[in-house]
ZAVOGU-618505 format. One line per field, with one value per residue (C-alpha): residue number from 1; x, y, z. Coordinates in steps of 0.5 Angstrom, whole numbers. Example, Ala and Ser with C-alpha at 12.3 -4.5 7.8 and 13.67 -1.06 7.14 Angstrom:
<sites>
i = c(1_2);
u = c(25_27);
v = c(-9_-2);
w = c(16_14);
</sites>
This chain:
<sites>
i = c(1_2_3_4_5_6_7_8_9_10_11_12_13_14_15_16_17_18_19_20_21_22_23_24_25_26_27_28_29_30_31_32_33_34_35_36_37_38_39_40_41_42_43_44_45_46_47_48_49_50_51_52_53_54_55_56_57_58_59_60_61_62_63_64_65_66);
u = c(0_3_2_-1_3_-2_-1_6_7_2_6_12_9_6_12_17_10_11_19_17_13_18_23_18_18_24_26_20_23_30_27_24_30_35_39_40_32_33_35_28_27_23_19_14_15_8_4_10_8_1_1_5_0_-6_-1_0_-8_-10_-4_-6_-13_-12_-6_-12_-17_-12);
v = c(0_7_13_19_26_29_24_25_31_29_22_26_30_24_21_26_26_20_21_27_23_17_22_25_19_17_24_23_16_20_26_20_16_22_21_29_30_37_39_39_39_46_42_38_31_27_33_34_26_28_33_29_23_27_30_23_22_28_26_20_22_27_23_18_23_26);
w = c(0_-2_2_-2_-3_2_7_8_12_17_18_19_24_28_28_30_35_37_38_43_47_48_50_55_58_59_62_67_69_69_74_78_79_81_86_89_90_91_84_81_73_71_65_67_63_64_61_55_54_54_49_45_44_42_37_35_35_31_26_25_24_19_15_14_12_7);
</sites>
């Protein structure tokens, strides 16, 4: 199955999306298994991680779609 011209961008989104999200991840299990608990992070990974999928979701949706 080929992927149309117009679907192409948005599925270069959702995976750059995508990629987003793993790294949100693993920087919340980074913040989580830090051994000096005084030095906090000022991002807040969990929300970062959660944007990142309903991006995935609402790329996804739309490269369908085109």
């Amino acid at each position: 199955m080929a992927v149309s011209d117009a679907a192409l961008p948005w599925l270069i989104a959702a995976g750059v999306a995508c990629a987003v999200a793993v790294l949100a991840g693993l920087g919340e299990r980074r913040r989580k298994r830090r051994v000096d608990l005084d030095r906090v992070g000022w991002i807040d990974w969990p929300s970062v991680q959660m944007v990142a999928l309903i991006a995935v979701a609402i790329f996804g949706v739309i490269a369908w779609h085109a």
